[in-house]
FIDREN-344142 format. One record per residue (C-alpha): residue number from 1; z, y, x. Coordinates in Angstrom, 1 decimal, padded with zeros to 4 digits, always signed. Layout:
N
{node NUM; {Z; Y; X}} ...
//
This chain:
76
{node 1; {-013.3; +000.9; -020.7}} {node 2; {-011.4; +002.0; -017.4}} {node 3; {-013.2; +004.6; -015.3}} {node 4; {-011.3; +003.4; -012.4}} {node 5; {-012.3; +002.9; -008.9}} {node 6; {-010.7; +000.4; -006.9}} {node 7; {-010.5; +001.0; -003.0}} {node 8; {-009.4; -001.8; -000.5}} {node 9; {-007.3; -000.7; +002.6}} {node 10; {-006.8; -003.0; +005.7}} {node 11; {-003.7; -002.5; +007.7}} {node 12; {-001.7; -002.9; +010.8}} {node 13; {+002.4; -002.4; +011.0}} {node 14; {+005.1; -002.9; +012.6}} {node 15; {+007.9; -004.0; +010.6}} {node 16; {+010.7; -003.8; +012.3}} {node 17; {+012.3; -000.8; +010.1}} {node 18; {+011.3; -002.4; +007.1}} {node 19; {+012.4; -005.4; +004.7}} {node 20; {+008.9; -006.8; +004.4}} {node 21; {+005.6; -005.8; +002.5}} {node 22; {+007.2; -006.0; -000.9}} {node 23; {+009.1; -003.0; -002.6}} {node 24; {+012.8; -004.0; -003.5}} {node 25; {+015.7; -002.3; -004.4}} {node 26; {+018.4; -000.8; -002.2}} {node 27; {+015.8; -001.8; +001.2}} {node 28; {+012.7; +000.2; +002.2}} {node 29; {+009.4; -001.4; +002.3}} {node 30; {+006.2; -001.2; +003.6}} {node 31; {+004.5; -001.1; +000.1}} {node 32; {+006.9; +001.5; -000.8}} {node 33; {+005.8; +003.5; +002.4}} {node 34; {+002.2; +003.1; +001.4}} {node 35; {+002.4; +003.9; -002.4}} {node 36; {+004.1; +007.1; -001.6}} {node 37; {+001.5; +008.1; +001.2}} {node 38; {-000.8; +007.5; -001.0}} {node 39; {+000.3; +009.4; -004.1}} {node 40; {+000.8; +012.4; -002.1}} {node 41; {-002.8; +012.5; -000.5}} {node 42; {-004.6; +011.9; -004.2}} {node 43; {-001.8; +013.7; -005.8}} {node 44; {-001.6; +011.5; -008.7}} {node 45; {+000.4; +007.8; -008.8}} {node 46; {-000.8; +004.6; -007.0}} {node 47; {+000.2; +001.4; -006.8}} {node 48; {-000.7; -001.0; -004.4}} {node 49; {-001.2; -004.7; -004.0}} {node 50; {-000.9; -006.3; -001.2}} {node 51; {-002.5; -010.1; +000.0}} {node 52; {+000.4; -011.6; +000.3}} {node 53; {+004.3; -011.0; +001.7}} {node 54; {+006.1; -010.1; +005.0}} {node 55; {+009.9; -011.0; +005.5}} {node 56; {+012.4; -008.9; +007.1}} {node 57; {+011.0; -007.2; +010.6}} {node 58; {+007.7; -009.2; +010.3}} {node 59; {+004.7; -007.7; +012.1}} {node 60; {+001.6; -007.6; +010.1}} {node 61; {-001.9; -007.2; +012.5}} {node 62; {-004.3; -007.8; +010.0}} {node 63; {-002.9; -007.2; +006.1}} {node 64; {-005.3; -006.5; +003.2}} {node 65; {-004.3; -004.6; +000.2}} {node 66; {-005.8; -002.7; -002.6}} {node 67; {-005.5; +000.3; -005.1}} {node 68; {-007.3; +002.1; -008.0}} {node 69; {-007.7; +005.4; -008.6}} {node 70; {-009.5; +007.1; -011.6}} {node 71; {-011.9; +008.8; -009.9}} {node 72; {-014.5; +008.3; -006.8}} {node 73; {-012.8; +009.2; -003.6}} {node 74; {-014.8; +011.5; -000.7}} {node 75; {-016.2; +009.6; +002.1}} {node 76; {-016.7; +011.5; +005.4}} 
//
């Protein structure tokens, strides 16, 4: 049995750098962004999944997505 928590973010971006939510190779991606961000402040690996998919340049102003991480995270 998995001791993991599982945490769900909401976000806002603006895609115009990027080529969409979804990580793909050879483009940057917002998921990519957000996994990395991520892994560096809970020093460990995360993956995220996101609620759906953004093309090329799209906007997101409301975008769910979640993560787990094996342990409880500090709220303020």
């Amino acid at each position: 049995m998995s001791n993991n928590q599982r945490y769900f973010i909401e976000l806002a971006y603006n895609g115009t750098a990027y080529h969409g939510w979804q990580i793909q190779q050879n483009a940057v991606s917002v998921q990519e962004l957000l996994n990395k961000a991520l892994s560096t402040i809970l020093r460990q690996p995360i993956e995220t999944t996101g609620c759906g998919r953004t093309d090329t340049g799209v906007h997101a102003k409301e975008f769910f997505a979640h993560f787990d991480a094996p342990y409880p995270l500090k709220g303020e």
